[in-house]
C-alpha positions in Angstrom: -100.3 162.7 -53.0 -99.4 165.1 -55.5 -96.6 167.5 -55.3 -95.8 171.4 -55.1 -92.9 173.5 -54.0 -93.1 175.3 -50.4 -92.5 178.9 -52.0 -94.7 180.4 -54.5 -92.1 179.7 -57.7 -94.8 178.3 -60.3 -92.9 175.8 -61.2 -94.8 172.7 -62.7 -95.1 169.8 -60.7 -93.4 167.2 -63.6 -90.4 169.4 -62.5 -90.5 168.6 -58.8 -88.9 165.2 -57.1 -90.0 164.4 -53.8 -86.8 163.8 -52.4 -84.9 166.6 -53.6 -85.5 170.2 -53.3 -87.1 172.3 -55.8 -85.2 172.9 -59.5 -86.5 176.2 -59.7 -85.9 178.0 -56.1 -84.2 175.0 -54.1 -87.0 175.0 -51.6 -87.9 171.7 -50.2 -91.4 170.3 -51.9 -94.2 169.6 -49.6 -97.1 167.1 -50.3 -100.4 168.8 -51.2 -102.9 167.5 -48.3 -106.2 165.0 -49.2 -107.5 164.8 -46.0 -110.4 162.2 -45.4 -114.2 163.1 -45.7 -115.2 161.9 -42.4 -116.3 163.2 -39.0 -113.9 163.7 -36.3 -115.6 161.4 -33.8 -115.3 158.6 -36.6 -111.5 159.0 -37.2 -111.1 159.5 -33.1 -113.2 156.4 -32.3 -111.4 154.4 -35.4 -108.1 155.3 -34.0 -108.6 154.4 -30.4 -110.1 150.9 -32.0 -106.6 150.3 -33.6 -104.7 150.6 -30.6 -105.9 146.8 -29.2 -105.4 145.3 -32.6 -102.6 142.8 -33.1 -102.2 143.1 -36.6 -98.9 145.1 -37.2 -99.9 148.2 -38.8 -102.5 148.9 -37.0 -100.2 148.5 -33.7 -97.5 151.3 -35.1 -98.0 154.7 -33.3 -97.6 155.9 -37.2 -99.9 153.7 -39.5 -102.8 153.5 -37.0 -103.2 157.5 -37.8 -103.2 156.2 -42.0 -106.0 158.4 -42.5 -103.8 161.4 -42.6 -100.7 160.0 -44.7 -99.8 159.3 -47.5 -101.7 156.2 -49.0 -100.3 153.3 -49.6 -101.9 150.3 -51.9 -101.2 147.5 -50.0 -101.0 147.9 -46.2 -98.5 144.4 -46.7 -95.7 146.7 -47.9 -95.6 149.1 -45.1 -92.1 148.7 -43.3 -92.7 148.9 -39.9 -90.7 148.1 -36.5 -94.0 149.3 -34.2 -93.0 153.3 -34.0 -94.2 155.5 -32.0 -96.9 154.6 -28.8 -94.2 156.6 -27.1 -96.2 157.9 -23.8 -96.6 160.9 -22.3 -95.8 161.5 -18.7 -96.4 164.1 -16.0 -93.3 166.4 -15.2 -92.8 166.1 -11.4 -89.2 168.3 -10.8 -89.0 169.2 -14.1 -92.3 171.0 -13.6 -91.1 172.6 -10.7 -87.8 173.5 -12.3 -89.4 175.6 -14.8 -92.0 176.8 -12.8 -95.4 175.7 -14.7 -98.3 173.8 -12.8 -98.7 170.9 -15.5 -96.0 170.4 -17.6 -96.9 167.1 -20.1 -93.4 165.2 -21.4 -93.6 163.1 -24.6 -90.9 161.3 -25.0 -90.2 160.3 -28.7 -86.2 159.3 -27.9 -88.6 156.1 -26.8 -89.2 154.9 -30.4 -86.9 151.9 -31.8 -83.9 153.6 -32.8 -84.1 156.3 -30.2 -85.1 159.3 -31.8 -88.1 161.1 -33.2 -86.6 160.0 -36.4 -88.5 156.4 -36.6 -91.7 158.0 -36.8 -91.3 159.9 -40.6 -88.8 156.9 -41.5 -91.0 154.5 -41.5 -93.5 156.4 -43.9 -90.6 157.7 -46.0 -89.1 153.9 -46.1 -92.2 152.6 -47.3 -92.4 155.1 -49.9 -88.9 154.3 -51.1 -89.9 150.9 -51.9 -93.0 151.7 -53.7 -91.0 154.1 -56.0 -88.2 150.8 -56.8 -85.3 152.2 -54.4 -82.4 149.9 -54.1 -80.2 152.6 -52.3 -81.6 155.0 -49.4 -79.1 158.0 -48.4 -78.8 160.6 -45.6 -76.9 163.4 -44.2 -76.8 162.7 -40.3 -75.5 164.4 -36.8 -76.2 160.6 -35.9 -80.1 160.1 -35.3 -81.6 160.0 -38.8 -78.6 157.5 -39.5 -79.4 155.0 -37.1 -82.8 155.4 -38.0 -82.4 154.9 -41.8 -79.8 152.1 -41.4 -82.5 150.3 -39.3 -85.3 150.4 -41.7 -83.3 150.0 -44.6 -82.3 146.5 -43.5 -86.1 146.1 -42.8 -86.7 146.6 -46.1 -83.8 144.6 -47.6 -82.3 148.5 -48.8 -78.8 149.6 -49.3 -78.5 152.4 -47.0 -75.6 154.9 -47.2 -75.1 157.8 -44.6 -73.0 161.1 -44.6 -71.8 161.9 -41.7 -70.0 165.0 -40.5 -66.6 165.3 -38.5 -67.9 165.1 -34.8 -71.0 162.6 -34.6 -71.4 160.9 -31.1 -70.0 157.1 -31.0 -73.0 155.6 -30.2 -75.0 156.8 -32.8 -72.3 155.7 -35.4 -72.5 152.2 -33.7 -76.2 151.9 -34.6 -75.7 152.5 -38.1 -73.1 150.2 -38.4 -75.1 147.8 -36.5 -77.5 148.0 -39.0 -75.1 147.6 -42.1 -75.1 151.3 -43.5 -72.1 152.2 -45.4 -70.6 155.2 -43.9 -69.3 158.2 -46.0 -67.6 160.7 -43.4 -67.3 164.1 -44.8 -64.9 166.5 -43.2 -67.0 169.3 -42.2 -70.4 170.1 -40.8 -73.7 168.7 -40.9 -74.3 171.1 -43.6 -71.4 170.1 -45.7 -72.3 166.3 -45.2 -75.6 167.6 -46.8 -74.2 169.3 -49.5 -72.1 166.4 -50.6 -74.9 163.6 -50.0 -77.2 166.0 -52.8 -74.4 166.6 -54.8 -73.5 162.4 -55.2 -77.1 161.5 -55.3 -77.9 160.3 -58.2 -81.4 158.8 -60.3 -80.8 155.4 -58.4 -80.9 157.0 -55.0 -83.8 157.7 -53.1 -82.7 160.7 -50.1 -84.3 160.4 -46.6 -83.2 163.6 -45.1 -86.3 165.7 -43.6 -86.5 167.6 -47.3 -88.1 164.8 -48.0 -92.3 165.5 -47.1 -92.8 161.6 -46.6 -90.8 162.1 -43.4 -92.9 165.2 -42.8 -95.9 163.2 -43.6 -94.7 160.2 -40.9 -93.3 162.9 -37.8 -96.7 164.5 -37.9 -98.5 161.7 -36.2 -96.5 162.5 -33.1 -98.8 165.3 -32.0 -101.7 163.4 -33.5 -100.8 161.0 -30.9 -99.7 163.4 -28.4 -103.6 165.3 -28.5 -105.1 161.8 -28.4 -103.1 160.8 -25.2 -104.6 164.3 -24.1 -107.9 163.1 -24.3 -108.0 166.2 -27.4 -107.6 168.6 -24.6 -105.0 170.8 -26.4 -102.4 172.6 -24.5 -101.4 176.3 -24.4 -97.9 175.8 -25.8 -95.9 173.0 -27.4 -92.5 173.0 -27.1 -89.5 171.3 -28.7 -85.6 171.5 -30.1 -84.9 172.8 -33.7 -82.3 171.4 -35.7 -82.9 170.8 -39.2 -86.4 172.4 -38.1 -88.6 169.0 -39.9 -89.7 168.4 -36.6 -91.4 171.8 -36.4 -92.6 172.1 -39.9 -94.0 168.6 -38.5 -96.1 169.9 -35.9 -97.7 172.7 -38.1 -98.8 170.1 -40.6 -100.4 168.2 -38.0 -102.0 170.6 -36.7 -103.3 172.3 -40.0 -104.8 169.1 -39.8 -106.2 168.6 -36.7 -108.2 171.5 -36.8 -109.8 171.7 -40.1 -111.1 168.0 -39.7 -112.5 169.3 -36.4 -110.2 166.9 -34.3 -109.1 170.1 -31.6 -111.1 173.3 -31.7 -107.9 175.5 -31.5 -104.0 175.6 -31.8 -101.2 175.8 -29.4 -98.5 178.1 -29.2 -95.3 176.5 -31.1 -91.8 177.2 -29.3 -88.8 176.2 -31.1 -85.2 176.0 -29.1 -82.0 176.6 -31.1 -78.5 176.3 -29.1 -76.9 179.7 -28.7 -74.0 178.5 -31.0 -76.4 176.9 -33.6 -79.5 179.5 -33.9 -80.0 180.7 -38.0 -83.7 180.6 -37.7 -83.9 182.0 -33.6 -81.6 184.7 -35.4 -84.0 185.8 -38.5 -87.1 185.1 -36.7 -86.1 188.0 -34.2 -84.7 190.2 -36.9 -88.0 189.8 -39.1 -85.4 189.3 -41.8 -87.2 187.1 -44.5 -84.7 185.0 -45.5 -82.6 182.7 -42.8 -78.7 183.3 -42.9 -77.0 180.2 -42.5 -74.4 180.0 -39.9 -70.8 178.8 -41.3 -69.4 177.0 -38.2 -72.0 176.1 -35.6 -71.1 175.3 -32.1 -72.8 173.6 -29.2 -72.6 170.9 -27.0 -76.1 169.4 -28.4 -74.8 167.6 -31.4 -78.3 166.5 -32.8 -79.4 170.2 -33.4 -75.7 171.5 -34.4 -77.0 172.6 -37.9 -75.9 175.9 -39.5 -78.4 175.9 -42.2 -81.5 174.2 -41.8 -83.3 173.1 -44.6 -87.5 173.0 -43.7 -86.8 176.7 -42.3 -89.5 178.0 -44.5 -92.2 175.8 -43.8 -90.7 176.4 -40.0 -91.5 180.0 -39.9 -95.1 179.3 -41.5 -95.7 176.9 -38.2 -94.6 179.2 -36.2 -96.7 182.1 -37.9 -100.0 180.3 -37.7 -99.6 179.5 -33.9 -98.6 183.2 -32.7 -95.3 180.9 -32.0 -91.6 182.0 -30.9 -88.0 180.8 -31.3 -86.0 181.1 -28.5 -82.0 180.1 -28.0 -80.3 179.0 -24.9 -76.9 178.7 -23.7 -75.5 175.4 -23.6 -75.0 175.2 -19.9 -78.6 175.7 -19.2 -78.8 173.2 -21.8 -76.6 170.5 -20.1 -78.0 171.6 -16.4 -82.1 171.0 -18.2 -80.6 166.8 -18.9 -79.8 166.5 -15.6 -83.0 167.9 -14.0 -85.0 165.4 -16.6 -82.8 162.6 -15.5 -84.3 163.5 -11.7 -87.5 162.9 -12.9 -86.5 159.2 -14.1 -86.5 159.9 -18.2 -83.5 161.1 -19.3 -82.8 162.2 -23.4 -80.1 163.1 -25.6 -78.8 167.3 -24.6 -80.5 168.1 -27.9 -83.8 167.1 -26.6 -82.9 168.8 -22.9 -82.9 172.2 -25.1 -86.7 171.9 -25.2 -86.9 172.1 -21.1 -84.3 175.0 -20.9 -86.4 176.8 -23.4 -89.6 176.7 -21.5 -87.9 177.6 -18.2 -86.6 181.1 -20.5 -89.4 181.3 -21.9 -91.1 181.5 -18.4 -88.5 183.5 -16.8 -89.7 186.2 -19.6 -93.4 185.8 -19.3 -94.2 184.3 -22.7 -95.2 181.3 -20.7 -97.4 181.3 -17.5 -97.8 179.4 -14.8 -101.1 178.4 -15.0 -100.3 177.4 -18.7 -100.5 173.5 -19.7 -97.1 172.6 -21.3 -96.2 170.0 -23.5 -92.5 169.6 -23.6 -91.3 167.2 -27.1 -88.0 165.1 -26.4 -86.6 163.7 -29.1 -83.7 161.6 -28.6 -83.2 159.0 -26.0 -80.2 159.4 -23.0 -78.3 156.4 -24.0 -77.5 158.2 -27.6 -75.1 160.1 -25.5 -73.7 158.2 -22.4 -70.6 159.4 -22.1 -71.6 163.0 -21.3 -74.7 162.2 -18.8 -72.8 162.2 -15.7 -71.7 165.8 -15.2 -75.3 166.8 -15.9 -76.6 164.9 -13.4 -74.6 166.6 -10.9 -74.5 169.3 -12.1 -78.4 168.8 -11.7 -78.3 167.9 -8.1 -75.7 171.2 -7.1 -79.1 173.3 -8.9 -81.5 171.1 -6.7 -79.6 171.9 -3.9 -79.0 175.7 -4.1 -82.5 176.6 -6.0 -85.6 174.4 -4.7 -86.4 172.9 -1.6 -88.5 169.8 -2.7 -90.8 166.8 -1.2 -92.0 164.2 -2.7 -95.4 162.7 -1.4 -97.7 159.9 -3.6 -95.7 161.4 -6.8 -96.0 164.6 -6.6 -93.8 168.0 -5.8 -95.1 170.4 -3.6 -92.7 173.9 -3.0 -91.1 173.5 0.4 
């Protein structure tokens, strides 16, 4: 796929690396889309075909939706360990607790790292070997780590991580479980960045979310996600923003969606920042055009603790196209929002949980509905973070208690 930069800078695209940002403006470069000539009902019923296939591409939640990536030459060289097929369930109590009729959860902490991550790795992996990468590199609050690490092994890759002072343990396990040679940077996830760019060099291929082939792979979770929905698209879509990929994800997919004819409309986009981390919730409700990064972010949700996130452009663009918002919340309603999705029997990371307390401010103000159909994005799973789960949980149950009086009949929540 060829390339260009994700501001209007002119610059030629002989200039441009995929993995690095632009030389002229330091935007991050995006691939330009070649979407496939064929009829939506075609690429629907090819898709659904793939899913009872046993070959191993054609199983991966990713590489079954190949006619909207990047292409490869040789389907042999994909590096897969069978991402995404992460299902989508019905909110029972954390419907109730934010006060929507259908709330839809899709749970992409179920992937086989336990993050979101897996889904533009395995894409961006592949792509490394095709380009004759010995040695894949990252900045990392822990997730894109673990991820890396894992299918660098897959792929018989060198894989080197930057990670910043406070990463959570387990996280750091799975990289090392995976034989990634850790760099620890004393700072924040934006100084790990900024010293990963500055010590990459022409043998290194960088798997951060600047990278578009990550873009390119994270997309096919709403693909999915509309597919499980039978293409019945939902009012709003909402998720955490750290390094805001996974946002600039979702508009890319559905730029696609709708000009092949796949959904006859878009959704509403709602990004959640933690009150300690929020650049972009801070320029998107200043209308300032330019995002100010934040020196010393603080919050209790270490995946989206990011000061200056990089895809922030292509973030606000997403946003702009859906008649979108960014919203912040506090990290207590954060921490109280994992404890009400561990009553409903899923459980995720508190960076995911940010998604959940987002719609339930977002209702509180009337930007949501009740009669609005929901889908709620988690992206990490609960066992990233062990050690901090219990106090949600009751913390959860004191909430439970003192707000809602709930029954349970045939799996459902009725209001007592």
């Amino acid at each position: 796929m060829p390339l260009q930069c994700s501001e209007p800078c002119d610059v030629a695209e002989d200039k441009l690396r995929e993995d690095r940002v632009c030389t002229s403006c330091g935007a991050p470069v995006e691939l330009i889309p070649e979407r496939p000539s064929i009829a939506a009902k075609a690429l629907r019923d090819l898709w659904s075909t793939r899913r009872v296939s046993l070959d191993s591409v054609n199983c991966s939640g990713v590489w079954r939706f190949r006619e909207l990536l990047p292409a490869v030459q040789d389907t042999e060289t994909v590096v897969t360990l069978g991402e995404g097929n992460t299902p989508v369930l019905r909110g029972l109590m954390t419907s109730q607790y934010v006060d929507v009729l259908e709330l839809s959860i899709k749970h992409l902490g179920w992937n086989p790292t336990g993050s979101f991550k897996d889904t533009g790795m395995t894409v961006a992996v592949t792509r490394a070997i095709a380009r004759g990468a010995s040695v894949v590199v990252c900045a990392s609050t822990g997730n894109t780590a673990a991820s890396m690490a894992a299918y660098a092994a897959r792929a018989g890759l060198r894989a080197r991580v930057f990670l910043p002072r406070s990463v959570a343990a387990a996280k750091v396990a799975q990289a090392e479980a995976y034989g990634a040679e850790l760099v620890r940077v004393d700072g924040s996830f934006d100084d790990a960045l900024s010293e990963m760019l500055r010590s990459a060099d022409e043998s290194t291929y960088v798997l951060n979310s600047l990278n578009p082939f990550r873009i390119a792979g994270q997309k096919t979770a709403v693909i999915e996600l509309m597919e499980q929905l039978n293409w019945v698209v939902p009012d709003v879509i909402a998720l955490p923003g750290g390094n805001l990929g996974n946002l600039t994800a979702c508009g890319v997919a559905l730029d696609d969606m709708l000009s092949l004819g796949l959904i006859d409309r878009l959704p509403r986009l709602a990004v959640v920042q933690a009150e300690g981390a929020n650049p972009f919730v801070r320029m998107w409700r200043s209308g300032a055009p330019r995002l100010s990064p934040l020196l010393d972010p603080k919050t209790i949700a270490t995946a989206i603790r990011i000061g200056a996130p990089v895809s922030w452009r292509k973030a606000a663009r997403a946003l702009q196209a859906t008649d979108g918002i960014a919203v912040d919340v506090n990290d207590d309603a954060i921490a109280e929002a994992r404890g009400v999705i561990g009553r409903d029997g899923i459980g995720c990371e508190l960076g995911s949980a940010a998604a959940l307390a987002g719609i339930r401010t977002l209702r509180k103000e009337k930007w949501i509905s009740a009669e609005d159909r929901v889908a709620c994005l988690l992206t990490g799973h609960l066992l990233k973070e062990p050690d901090t789960a219990g106090a949600d949980a009751a913390q959860a149950a004191v909430t439970f208690r003192t707000d809602f009086s709930t029954s349970v009949e045939y799996g459902s929540i009725s209001r007592g």
